[in-house]
DOFI-960378 format. One record per residue (C-alpha): residue in one letter; x, y, z. Coordinates in pm, whole numbers, padded with zeros to 5 digits, always signed. Layout:
AXYZ;...
//
This chain:
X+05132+04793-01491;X+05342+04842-01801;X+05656+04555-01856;X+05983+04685-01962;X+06033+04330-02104;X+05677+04329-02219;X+05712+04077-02561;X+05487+04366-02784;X+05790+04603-02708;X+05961+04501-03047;X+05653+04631-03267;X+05750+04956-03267;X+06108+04935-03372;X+05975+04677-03649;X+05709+04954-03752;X+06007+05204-03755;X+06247+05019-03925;X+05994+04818-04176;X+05699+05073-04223;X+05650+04940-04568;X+05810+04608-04592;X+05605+04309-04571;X+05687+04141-04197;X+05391+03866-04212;X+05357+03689-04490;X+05056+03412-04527;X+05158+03120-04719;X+04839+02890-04705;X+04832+02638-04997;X+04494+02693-05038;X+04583+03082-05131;X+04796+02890-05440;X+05039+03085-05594;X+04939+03386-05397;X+05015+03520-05035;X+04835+03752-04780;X+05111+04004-04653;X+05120+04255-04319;X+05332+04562-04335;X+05580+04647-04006;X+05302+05019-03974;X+04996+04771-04026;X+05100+04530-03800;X+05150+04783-03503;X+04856+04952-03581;X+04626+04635-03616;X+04761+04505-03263;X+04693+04847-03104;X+04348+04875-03179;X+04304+04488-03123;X+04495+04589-02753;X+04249+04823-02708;X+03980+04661-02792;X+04049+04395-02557;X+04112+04612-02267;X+03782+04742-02315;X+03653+04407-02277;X+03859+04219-02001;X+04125+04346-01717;X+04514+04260-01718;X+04574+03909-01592;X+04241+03798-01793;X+04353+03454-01933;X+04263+03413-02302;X+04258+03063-02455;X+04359+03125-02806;X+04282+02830-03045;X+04384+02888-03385;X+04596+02749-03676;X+04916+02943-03724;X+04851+03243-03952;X+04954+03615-03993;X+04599+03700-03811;X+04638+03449-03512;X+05005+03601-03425;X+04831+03935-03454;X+04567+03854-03209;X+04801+03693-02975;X+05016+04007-02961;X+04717+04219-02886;X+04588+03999-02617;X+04948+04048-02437;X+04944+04401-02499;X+04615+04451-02288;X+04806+04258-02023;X+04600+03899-02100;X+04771+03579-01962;X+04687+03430-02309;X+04694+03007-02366;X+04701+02910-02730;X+04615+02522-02749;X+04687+02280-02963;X+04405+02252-03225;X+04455+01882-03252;X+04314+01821-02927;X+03966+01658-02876;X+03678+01845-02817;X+03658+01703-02474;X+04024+01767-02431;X+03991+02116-02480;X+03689+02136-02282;X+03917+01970-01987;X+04205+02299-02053;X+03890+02506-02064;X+03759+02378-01674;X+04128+02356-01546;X+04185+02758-01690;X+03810+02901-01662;X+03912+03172-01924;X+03737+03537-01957;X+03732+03467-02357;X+03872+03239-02590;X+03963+03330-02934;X+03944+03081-03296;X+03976+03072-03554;X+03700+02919-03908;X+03960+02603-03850;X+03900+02566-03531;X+03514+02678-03502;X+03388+02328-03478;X+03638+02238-03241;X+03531+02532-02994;X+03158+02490-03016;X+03182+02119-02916;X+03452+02208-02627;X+03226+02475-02518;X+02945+02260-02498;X+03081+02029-02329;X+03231+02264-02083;X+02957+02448-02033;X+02610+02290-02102;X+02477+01977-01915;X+02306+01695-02100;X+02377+01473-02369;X+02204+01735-02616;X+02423+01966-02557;X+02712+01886-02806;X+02479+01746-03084;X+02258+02066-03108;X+02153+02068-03478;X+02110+02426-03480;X+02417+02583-03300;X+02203+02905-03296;X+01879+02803-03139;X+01989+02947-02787;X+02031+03314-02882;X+01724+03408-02908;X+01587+03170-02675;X+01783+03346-02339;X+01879+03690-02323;X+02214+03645-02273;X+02256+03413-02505;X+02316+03131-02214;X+02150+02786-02293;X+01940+02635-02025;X+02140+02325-01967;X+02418+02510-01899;X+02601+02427-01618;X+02598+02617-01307;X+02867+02754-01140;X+03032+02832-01404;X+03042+03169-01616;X+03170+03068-01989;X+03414+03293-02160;X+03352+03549-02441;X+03430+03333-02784;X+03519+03563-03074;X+03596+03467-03414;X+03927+03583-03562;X+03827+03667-03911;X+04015+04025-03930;X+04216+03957-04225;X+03919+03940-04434;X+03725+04243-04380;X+04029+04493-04326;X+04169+04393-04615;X+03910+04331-04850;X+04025+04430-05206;X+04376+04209-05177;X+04193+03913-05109;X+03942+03959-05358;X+04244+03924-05566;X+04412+03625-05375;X+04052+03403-05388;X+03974+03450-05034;X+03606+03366-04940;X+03381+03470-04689;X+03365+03236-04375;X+03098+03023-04402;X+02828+02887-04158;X+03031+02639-04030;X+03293+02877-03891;X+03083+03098-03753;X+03144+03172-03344;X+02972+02945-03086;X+02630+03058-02977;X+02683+03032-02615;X+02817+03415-02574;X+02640+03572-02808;X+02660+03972-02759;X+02349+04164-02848;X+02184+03901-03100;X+02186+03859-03369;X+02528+03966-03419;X+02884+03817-03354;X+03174+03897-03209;X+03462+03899-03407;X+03806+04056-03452;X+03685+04232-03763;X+03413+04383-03589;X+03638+04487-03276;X+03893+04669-03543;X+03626+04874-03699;X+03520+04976-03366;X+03815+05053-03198;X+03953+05263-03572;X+03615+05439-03551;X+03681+05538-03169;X+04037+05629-03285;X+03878+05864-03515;X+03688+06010-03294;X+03940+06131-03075;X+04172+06297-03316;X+04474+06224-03121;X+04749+05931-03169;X+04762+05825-02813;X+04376+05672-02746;X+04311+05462-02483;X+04091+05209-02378;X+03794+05380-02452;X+03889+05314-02846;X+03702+04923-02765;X+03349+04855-02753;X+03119+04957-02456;X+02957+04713-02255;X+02631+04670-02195;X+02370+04460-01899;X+02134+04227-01964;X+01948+03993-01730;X+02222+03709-01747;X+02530+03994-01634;X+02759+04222-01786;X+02818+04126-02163;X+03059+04334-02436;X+02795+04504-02686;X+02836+04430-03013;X+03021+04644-03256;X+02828+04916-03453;X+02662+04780-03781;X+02477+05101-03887;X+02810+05221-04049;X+03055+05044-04002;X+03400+05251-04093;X+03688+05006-04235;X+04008+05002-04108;X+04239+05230-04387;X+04439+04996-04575;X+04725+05194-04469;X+04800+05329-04075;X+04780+05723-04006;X+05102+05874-04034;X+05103+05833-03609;X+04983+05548-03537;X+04831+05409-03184;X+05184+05265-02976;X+05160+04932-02803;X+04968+04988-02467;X+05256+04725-02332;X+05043+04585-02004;X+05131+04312-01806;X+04932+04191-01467;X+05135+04199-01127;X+05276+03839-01158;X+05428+03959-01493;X+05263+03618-01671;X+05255+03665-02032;X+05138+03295-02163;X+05009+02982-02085;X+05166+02699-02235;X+05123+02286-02167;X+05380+02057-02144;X+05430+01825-02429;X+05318+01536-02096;X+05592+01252-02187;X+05581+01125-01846;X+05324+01259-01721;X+04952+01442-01793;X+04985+01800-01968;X+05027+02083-01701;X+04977+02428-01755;X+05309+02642-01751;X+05320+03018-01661;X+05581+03168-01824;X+05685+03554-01773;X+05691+03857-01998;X+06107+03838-01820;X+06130+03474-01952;X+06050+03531-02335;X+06260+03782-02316;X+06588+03636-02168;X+06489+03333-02453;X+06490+03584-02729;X+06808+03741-02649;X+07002+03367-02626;X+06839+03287-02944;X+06928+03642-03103;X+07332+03578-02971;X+07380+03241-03065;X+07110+03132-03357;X+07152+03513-03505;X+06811+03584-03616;X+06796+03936-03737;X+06640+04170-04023;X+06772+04026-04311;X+06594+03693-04206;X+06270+03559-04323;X+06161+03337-04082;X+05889+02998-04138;X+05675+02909-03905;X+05718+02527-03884;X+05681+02454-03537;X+05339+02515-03428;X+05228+02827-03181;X+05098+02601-02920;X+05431+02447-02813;X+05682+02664-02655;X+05953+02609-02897;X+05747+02752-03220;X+05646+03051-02980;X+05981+03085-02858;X+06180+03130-03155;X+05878+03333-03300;X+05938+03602-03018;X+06319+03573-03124;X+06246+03690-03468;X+06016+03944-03355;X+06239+04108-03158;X+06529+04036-03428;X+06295+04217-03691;X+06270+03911-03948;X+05966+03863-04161;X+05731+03618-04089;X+05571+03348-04312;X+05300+03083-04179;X+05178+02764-04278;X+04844+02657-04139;X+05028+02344-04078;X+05339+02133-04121;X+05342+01960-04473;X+05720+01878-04646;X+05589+02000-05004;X+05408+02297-04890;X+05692+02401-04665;X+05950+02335-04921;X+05741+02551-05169;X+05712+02820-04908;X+06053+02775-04864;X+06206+02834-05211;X+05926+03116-05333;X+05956+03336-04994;X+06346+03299-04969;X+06287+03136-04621;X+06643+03177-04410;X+06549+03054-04092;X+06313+02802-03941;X+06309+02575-03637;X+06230+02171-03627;X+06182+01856-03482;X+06399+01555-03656;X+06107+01400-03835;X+06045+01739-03987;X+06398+01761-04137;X+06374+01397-04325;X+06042+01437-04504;X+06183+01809-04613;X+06506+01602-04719;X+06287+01360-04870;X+06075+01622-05044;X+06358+01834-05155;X+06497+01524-05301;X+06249+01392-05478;X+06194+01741-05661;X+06569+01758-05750;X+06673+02058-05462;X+06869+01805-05335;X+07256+01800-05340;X+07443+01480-05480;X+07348+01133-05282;X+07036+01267-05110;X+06809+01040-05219;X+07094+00760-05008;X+06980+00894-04657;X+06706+00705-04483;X+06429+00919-04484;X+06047+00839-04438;X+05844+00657-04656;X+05519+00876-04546;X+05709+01193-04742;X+05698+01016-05085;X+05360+01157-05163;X+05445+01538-05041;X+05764+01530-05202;X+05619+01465-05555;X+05358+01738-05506;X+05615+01971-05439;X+05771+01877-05749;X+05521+01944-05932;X+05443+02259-05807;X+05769+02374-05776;X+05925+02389-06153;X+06103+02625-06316;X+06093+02873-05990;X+06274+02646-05822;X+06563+02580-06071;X+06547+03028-06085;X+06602+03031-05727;X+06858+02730-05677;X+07035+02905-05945;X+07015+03249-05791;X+07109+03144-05409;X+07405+02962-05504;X+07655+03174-05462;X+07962+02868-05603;X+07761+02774-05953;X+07765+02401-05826;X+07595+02159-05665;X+07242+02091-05586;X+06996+02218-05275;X+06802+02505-05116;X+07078+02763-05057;X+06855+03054-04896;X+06849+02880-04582;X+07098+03005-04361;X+06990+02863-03996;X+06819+02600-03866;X+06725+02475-03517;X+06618+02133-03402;X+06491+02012-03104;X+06282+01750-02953;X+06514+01412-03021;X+06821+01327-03154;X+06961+01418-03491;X+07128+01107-03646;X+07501+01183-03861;X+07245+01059-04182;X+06985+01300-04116;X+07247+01587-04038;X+07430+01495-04391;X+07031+01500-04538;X+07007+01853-04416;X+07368+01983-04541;X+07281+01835-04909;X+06925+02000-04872;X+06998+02316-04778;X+07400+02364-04830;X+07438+02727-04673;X+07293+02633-04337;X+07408+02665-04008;X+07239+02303-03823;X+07211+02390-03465;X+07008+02178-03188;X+06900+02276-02889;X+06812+02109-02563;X+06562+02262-02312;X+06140+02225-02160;X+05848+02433-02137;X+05954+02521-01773;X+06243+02661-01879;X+06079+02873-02158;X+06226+02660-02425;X+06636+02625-02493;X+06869+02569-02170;X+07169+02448-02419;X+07261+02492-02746;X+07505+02283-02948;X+07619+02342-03343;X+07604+02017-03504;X+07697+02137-03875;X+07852+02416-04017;X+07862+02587-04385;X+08151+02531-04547;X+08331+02877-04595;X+08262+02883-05006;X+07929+02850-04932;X+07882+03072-04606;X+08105+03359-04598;X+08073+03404-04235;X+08054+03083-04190;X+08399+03064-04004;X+08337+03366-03772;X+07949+03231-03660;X+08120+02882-03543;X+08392+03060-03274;X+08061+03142-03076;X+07946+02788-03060;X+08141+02445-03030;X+08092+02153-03188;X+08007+01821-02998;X+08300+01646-02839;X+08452+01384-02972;X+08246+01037-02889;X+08541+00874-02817;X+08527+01046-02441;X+08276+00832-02329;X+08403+00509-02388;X+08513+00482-02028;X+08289+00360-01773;X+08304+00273-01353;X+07967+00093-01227;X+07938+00046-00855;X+07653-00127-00741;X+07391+00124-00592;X+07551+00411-00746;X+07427+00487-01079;X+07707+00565-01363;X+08003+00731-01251;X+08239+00833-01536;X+08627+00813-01428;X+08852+01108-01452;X+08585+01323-01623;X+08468+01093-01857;X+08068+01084-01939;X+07930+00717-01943;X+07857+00530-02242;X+07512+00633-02376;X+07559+00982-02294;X+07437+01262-02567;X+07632+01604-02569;X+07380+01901-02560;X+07589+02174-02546;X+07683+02475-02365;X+07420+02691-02147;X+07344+03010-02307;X+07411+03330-02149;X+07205+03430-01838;X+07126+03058-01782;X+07271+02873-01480;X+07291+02485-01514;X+07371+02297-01193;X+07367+01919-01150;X+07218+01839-00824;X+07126+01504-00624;X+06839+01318-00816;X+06499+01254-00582;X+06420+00949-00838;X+06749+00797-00729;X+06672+00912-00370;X+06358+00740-00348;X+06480+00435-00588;X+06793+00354-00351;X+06634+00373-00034;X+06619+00623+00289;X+06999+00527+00322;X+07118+00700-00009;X+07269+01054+00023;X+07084+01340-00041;X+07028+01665-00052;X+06965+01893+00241;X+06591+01848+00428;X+06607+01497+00482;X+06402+01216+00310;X+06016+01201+00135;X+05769+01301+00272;X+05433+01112+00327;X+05254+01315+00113;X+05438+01192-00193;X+05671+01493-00220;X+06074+01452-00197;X+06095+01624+00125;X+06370+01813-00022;X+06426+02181+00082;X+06701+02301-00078;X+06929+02190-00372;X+07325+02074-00324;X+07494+01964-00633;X+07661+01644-00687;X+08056+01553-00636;X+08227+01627-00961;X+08207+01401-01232;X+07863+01261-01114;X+07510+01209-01257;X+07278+01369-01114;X+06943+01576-01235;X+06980+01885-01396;X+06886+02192-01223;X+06874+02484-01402;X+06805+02902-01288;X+06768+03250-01446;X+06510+03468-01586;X+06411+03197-01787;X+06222+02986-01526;X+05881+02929-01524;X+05649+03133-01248;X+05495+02818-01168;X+05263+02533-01267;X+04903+02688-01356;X+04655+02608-01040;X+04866+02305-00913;X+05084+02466-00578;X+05211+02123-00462;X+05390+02020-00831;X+05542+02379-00858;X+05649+02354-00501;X+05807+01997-00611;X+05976+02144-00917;X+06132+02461-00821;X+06351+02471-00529;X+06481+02729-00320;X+06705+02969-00448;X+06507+02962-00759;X+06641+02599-00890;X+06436+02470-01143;X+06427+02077-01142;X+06424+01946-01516;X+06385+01564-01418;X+06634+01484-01653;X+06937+01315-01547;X+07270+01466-01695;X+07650+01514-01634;X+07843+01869-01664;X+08240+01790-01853;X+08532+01950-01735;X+08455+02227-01995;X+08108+02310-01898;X+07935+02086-02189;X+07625+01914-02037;X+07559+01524-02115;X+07191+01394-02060;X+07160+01064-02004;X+06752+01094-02004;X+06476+01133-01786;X+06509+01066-01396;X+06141+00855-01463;X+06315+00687-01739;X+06576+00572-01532;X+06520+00191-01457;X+06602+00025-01128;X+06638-00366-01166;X+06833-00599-00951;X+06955-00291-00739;X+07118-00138-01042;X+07065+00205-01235;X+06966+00120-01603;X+06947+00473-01824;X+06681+00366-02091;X+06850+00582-02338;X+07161+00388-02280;X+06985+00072-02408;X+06857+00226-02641;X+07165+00349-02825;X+07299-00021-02838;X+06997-00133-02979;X+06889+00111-03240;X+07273-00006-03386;X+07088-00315-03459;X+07034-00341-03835;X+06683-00470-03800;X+06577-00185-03547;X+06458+00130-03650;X+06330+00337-03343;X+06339+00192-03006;X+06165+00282-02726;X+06308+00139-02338;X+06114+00140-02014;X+06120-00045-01695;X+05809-00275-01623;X+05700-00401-01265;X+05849-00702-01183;X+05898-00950-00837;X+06250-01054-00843;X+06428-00784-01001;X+06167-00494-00900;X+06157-00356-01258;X+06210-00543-01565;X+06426-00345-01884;X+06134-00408-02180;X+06184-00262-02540;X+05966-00209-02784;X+06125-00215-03123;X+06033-00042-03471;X+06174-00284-03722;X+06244-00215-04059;X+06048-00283-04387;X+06149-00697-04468;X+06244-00798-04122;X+06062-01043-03891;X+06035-01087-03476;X+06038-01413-03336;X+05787-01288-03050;X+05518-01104-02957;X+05440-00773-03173;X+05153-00554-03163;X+05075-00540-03591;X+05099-00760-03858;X+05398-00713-04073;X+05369-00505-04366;X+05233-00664-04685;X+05498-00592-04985;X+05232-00447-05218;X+05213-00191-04924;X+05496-00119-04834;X+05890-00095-05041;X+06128-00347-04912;X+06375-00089-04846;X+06492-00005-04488;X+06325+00290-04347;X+06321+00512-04058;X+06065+00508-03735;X+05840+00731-03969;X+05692+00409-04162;X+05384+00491-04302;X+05059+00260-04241;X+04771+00157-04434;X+04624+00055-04092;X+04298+00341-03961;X+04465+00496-03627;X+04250+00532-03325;X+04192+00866-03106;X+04561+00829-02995;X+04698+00867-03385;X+04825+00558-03325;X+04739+00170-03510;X+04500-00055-03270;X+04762-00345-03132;X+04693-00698-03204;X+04929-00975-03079;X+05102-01144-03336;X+05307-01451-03303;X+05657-01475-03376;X+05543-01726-03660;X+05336-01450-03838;X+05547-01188-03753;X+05843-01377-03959;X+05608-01484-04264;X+05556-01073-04430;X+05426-01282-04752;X+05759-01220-04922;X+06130-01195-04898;X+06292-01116-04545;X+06571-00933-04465;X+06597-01117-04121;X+06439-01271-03839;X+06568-01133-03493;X+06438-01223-03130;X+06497-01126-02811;X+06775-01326-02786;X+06923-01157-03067;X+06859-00849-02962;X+07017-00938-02599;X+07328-01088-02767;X+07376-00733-02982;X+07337-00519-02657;X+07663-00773-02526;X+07816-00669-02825;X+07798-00310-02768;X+07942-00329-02450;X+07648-00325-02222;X+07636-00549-01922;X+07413-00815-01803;X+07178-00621-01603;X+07136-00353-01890;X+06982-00620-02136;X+06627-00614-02232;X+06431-00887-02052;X+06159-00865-02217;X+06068-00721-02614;X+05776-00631-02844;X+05758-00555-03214;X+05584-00329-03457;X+05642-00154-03809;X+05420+00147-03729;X+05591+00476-03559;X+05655+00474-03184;X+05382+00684-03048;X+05460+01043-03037;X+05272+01365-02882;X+05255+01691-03046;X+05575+01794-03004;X+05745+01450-03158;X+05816+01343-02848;X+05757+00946-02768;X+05536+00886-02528;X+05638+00639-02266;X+05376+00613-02080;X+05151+00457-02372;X+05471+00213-02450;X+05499+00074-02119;X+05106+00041-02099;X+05153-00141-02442;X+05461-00357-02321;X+05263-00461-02002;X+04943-00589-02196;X+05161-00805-02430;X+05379-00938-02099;X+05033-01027-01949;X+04886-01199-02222;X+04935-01531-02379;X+05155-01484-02629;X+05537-01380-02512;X+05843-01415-02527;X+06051-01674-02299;X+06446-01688-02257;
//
């Protein structure tokens, strides 16, 4: 079946309007000075033999586990996989080996897709997924199976299990040979060549390269624009099944550096469920599950972003955020179907992005906060920056990017700042028109960072979840002035800014009842997310974590109390009395189809009527604004009193010696959970307690205060994050020079009075460390890890006492 929402559907248009213009441009540092560029006709023709190609080789609703840096050739392979009607999964390359080999059991894939980055990663994965034995993933030769079986199977391999087709993207290469003679492009080597365990025909490989000169030599062949599926490779049997036959080798007949004048149209498939992609939840709370979102629900996110961000044609567009996450993918279908160009990084790094930035005239690009401050502190230390950039407190970590990008930079950059300026004054990055941000809160210093970095953009954040196909809200946090955005005024009547913070200085607690602001007022602690975006419901409804926290006599929803199997019991939604927290609900288009495999947890999370539960605990204002006051799980019960974490953690990241904070509730007799901290203090201050690292040396590290993103000298483990070691308060305080400051629980408890918290919101218990608070992928802390890290330092023998 075809999908009239189908996210391929913009190619053509792009082709149409942009036959000649570059659309995806390849920025890799290790390119240098040079770029790899896709025209709008290349691009749709590329992806149509690709589609074709694939449907050749696997039926609509196929899943495809793509797993691939972000490059001009991954999007293109990701598009064609859709096309042929593929549910297609890219993963995040950082994973494991035996992490991807877990996605790879939970998603059994028909193929999975890499690229030379990610070759090593996919062969152990494979291995491990597939083959039996310890020899398995240490096979010296990665080869010695083909011609050993006939189907290029090994014989440990597991059985029971079919493994997928694994094709190498190398594409780029071989269809475009002569420009990347030019740009220093080399062949791939041995150690990205495929995995051996689905080997087609031995002893050649299947790769994208090979699929395009089949599928242009079948086009050929027919003479006529509109070929079909028979454009792919055939298949061919062997004793182990039905395998894809390798592409042609006698003559091979390259792709024409330019399309025919009527080029192959998007095929536009989509299997019966409509599923489009795969993605995996960032897991804060919880282990990584597989979300299915729709063809529907990328495009109901595209047209949001398209109204209220206002991608378009005149944008060029960096890929910052990567392609496994739903917000890079989101935002990259929004400048698809807006028409902007494309231009990829491999991965995030502040002075190669800020070089991309300046020498592709980048307008638009999405972010997570620690993104922004080592661009700030990049752009600042190569003099883009506008007056008083270097004051904000940026990371540390971005020092060493930030002078690279200096040097690189040079005179282009002065050309450009020059050229983009628009007023003749001032300092900073003036193509940059828009930016989004998501995953955390942006601080007033980072926000002022970003206006003296890049002057002429429009700061936007945006809060939202996989499930929900990315953005729910969006809120404009800063605006261009008018001399330096001439539109600037009419952009900001289609977003608000955030309210003052004076409104929530009110606040009613009644025992048992959570936070309940008076008159309309949002309780302290609250953060102002915005407005829904068009097409998107938002609905606060009765919370199951306080349902279950305050006992089968609390009020609920409709369908009575839990069930035994773990499950709310809940079967339908009601939403809360006005001017109450509750959990946010949220419905439209953009809701997942469901949790991938795992019926009882998409049963638990969408509810009828088609109410997605968010598990985040929020308030809706008089004026339709939405206020989160964090996760439902983060939401600490102690004493027989609601503690929001986030709300304890606002007081005490106003500390001067704190900077990150991370709150959770540990198990505890007396009070049933206990509100713990963990603190990230700054460079030259000292904890009277228990911390998990030794205090930063001063030939390490500068005295001056710095943000959660301190770097560290220490080796991380497989988390990314520093091995703990408890430290006494006594070492803690003696850093081997001048201190700043001592603090202590105490003083920490004593600052949270200050702020205006009560008794039962204080911290009971606290632990230090200079590193960053762990993070996932996505920049998100992980609380699970802190409270496993707060409850090994409560049980051992050194803590702190009141």
């Amino acid at each position: 079946m075809t999908s009239p929402h189908h996210v391929c559907a913009p190619l053509l248009s792009l082709a149409q309007r942009r036959p000649d213009d570059p659309v995806l441009i390849d920025a890799d540092p290790s390119l240098g000075a040079a770029v790899r560029t896709t025209t709008g006709s290349q691009l749709l023709h590329r992806v149509s033999l690709l589609s074709r190609a694939v449907s050749a080789c696997l039926a609509p609703g196929s899943v495809v586990v793509l797993a691939a840096q972000a490059s001009s050739a991954m999007l293109e392979v990701l598009l064609a996989a859709l096309d042929a009607g593929c549910v297609v999964c890219p993963v995040n390359w950082r994973w494991t080996p035996l992490e991807l080999a877990e996605a790879l059991a939970r998603l059994s894939p028909a193929a999975i897709l890499y690229d030379g980055a990610c070759a090593e990663l996919t062969r152990l994965a494979l291995a491990s997924a597939y083959h039996a034995g310890p020899q398995a993933a240490s096979v010296a030769d990665p080869y010695q199976h083909s011609a050993a079986c006939g189907d290029g199977c090994s014989p440990q391999q597991r059985p029971g299990r079919q493994p997928p087709l694994a094709c190498l993207i190398d594409h780029p290469r071989c269809d475009q040979q002569q420009q990347q003679r030019s740009h220093g492009c080399q062949p791939t080597t041995a150690a990205a060549r495929p995995p051996p365990f689905i080997t087609v025909a031995p002893p050649a490989a299947l790769t994208t390269a090979g699929l395009l000169h089949a599928a242009a030599a079948a086009a050929a062949a027919t003479a006529t624009p509109s070929t079909t599926a028979s454009a792919a490779a055939p298949t061919s049997t062997t004793a182990g099944g039905p395998q894809t036959a390798a592409p042609s080798t006698a003559s091979p007949q390259p792709q024409p550096p330019h399309p025919p004048h009527h080029p192959l149209q998007p095929q536009l498939l989509a299997p019966p469920s409509g599923g489009a992609l795969l993605v995996f939840t960032s897991g804060t709370t919880a282990a990584p599950k597989g979300v299915l979102l729709t063809h529907a629900a990328f495009h109901a996110q595209s047209q949001a972003k398209l109204a209220l961000v206002g991608y378009g044609p005149a944008d060029t567009y960096l890929h910052l955020a990567p392609l496994f996450h739903i917000g890079g993918l989101s935002s990259a279908c929004a400048a698809l179907m807006g028409g902007a160009a494309h231009v990829f990084l491999p991965r995030f790094e502040a002075g190669a992005a800020l070089r991309a930035i300046v020498r592709q005239r980048v307008t638009a690009f999405i972010a997570v906060p620690t993104m922004l401050q080592d661009l700030a502190a990049a752009a600042a230390a190569a003099g883009l920056s506008g007056t008083d950039a270097a004051a904000a407190p940026l990371h540390d970590g971005a020092e060493a990017g930030a002078a690279a990008a200096g040097l690189a930079l040079g005179p282009a950059a002065a050309a450009w700042q020059d050229a983009g300026r628009g007023d003749g004054g001032g300092g900073g990055v003036w193509c940059v028109q828009r930016i989004l941000v998501g995953a955390g809160g942006t601080s007033p210093a980072l926000q002022s960072a970003v206006a003296r970095t890049f002057p002429r953009a429009h700061l936007l954040s945006a809060y939202g979840m996989t499930e929900a196909c990315s953005s729910i809200t969006f809120c404009s946090l800063s605006r261009p002035t008018p001399a330096s955005h001439a539109s600037g005024a009419a952009w900001a009547s289609t977003l608000g800014a955030p309210p003052n913070r004076a409104r929530t200085a009110a606040e009613r607690v009644g025992p048992g009842q959570g936070s309940v602001p008076v008159a309309g007022v949002p309780p302290a602690g609250g953060v102002f997310v915005g407005w829904p975006a068009s097409g998107v419901q938002v609905m606060i409804g009765r919370s199951a974590e306080l349902d279950e926290r305050e006992g089968p006599g609390a009020a609920g929803t409709a369908g009575g109390g839990g069930g035994g199997d773990g499950s709310s019991g809940v079967d339908s939604v009601s939403s809360c009395a006005p001017h109450a927290v509750g959990e946010v609900l949220t419905r439209g288009p953009h809701v997942m189809a469901g949790y991938w495999r795992d019926a009882a947890a998409t049963t638990q999370a969408l509810r009828p009527g088609g109410w997605l539960r968010t598990g985040d605990l929020g308030y809706l204002a008089a004026d339709g604004g939405l206020w989160l006051m964090g996760r439902a799980k983060d939401m600490i019960k102690s004493g027989g009193e609601n503690v929001f974490a986030p709300q304890v953690e606002t007081a005490l990241g106003t500390h001067p010696a704190v900077a990150a904070v991370a709150v959770v509730g540990l198990p505890d007799e007396r009070l049933g959970e206990q509100v713990a901290a963990l603190v990230v203090l700054r460079d030259g201050w000292g904890f009277a307690g228990p911390c998990l690292e030794q205090p930063p040396q001063p030939a390490a590290h500068p005295a001056s205060p710095t943000t959660a993103g301190t770097a560290s000298t220490r080796v991380p483990d497989g988390n990314g994050t520093i091995p703990e070691t408890a430290a006494s308060g006594a070492m803690a305080a003696g850093a081997g020079g001048s201190v700043a400051g001592t603090t202590s629980l105490a003083d920490l408890q004593a600052h949270c009075r200050a702020q205006g918290l009560a008794g039962f919101r204080l911290p009971r218990f606290a632990a230090a460390q200079w590193q960053p608070l762990p993070t996932n992928g996505s920049g998100k802390v992980q609380k699970p890890v802190v409270r496993e890290r707060l409850a090994a330092l409560r049980a051992g023998p050194v803590r702190s006492r009141m």
